[in-house]
C-alpha positions as CSV (number, residue, x, y, z in Angstrom):
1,X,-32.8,23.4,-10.5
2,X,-33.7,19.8,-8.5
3,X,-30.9,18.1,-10.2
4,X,-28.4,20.7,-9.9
5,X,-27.4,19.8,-5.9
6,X,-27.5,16.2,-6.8
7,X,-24.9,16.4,-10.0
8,X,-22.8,18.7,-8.2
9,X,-22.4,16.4,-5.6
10,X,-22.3,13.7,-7.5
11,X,-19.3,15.6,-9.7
12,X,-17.6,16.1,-6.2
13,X,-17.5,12.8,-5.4
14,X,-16.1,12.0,-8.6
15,X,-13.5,14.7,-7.8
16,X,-12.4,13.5,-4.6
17,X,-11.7,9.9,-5.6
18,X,-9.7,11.4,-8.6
19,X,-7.8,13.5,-6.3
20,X,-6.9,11.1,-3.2
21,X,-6.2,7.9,-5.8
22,X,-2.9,7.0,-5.2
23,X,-1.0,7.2,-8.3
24,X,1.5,5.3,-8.9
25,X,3.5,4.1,-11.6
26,X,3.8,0.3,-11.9
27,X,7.2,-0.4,-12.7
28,X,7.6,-2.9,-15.5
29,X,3.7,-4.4,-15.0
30,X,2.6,-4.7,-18.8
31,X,0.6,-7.5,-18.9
32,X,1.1,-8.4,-15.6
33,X,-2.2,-9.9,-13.9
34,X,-4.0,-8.7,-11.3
35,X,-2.6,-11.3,-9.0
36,X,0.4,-10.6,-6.0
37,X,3.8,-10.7,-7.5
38,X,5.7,-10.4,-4.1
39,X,8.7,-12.4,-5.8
40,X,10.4,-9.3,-8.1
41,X,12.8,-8.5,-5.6
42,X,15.0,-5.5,-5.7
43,X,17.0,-6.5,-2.7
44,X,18.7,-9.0,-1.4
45,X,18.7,-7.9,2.4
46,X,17.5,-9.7,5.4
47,X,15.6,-7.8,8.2
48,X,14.6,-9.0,11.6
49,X,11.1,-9.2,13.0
50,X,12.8,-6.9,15.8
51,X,14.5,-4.8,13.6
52,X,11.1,-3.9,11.7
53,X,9.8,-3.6,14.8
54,X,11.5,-0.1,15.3
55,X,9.8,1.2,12.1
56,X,6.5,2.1,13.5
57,X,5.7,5.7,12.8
58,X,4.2,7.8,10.4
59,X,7.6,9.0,9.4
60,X,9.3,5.9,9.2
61,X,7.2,3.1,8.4
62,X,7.7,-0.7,7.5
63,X,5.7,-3.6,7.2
64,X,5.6,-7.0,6.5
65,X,3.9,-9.2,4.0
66,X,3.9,-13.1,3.3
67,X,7.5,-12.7,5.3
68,X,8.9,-9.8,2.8
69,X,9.4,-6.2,4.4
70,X,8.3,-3.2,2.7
71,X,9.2,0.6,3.5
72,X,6.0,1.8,2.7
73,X,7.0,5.4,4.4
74,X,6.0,7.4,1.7
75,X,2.9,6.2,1.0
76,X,1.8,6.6,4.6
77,X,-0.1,10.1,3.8
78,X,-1.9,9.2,0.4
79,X,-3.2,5.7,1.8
80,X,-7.0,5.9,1.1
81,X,-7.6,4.1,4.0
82,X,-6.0,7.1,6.0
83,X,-4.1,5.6,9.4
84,X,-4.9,2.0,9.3
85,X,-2.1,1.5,7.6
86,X,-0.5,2.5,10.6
87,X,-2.2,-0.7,12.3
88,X,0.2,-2.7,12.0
89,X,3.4,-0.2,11.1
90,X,6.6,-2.3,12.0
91,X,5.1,-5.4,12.2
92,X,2.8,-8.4,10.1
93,X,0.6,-7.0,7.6
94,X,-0.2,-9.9,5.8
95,X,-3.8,-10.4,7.1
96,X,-5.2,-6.4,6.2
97,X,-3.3,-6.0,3.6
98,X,-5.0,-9.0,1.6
99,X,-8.3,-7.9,2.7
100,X,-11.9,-7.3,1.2
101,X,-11.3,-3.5,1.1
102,X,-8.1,-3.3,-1.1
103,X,-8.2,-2.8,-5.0
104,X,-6.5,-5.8,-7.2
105,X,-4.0,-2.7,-8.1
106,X,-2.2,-2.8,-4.4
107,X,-1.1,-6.2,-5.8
108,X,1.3,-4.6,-8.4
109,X,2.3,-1.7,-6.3
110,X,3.5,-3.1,-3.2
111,X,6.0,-4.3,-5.4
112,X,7.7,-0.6,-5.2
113,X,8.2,-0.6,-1.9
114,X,10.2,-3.9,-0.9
115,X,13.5,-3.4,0.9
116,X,14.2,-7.0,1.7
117,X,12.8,-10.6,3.1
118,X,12.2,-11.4,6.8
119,X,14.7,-13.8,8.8
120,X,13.0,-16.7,10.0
C-alpha cells in the first residue's frame, strides 16, 4: 500500500509531460541532426524590427531569431515554458531561445513557424 501514492504519482507525472509535450510534426527532418537549421526558408519577405514590434500579444505573436522572424502565434498556449515565451513577443529572441532549458527538438521546429528575414 506504501508504494501505491508513490507510483501513482509517479504515473502522473509521466501523464502530464505526455499531455503538455508540444507535438509537432517536423516537416521534411529525416535524418536531420539535432543542430539549428534556421536556413530552410519558406519565405522570401522582409520584416522590420518595428514592424515585429507590433506583434507582441498572446494572440498575435512574433519573434526574432539569429535576424529571421517567426509567427510563433499558435504555439503561444502549448509552450511548456508557459508565458515566457511572451518575454520577448515582437522583439529578439535569439538569447532565450538558445538557452539551457530548451530540448535539441526546438531546433527542427522553429523551422515551422518562419515568415521571413529581418531588415538590417
Amino acid at each position: 500500500m506504501e508504494l501505491l501514492v508513490p507510483l501513482a504519482l509517479l504515473v502522473s507525472v509521466f501523464l502530464a509531460f505526455l499531455l503538455l509535450s508540444p507535438r509537432h510534426p517536423k516537416s521534411g527532418s529525416k535524418g536531420k541532426s539535432a543542430q539549428p537549421s534556421l536556413n530552410n526558408h519558406k519565405a522570401s519577405k522582409s520584416y522590420t524590427k518595428s514592424e515585429v514590434s507590433t506583434h507582441n500579444k498572446r494572440t498575435d505573436c512574433w519573434i526574432i531569431i539569429k535576424n529571421k522572424v517567426y509567427d510563433v502565434t499558435s504555439y503561444v498556449e502549448e509552450h511548456p515554458g508557459g508565458d515566457a515565451i511572451l518575454a520577448h513577443a515582437g522583439d529578439n529572441s535569439t538569447e532565450g531561445f538558445f538557452g539551457p532549458q530548451h530540448a535539441t527538438r526546438v531546433f527542427d521546429m522553429i523551422d515551422d513557424f518562419y515568415i521571413g528575414d529581418l531588415e538590417q
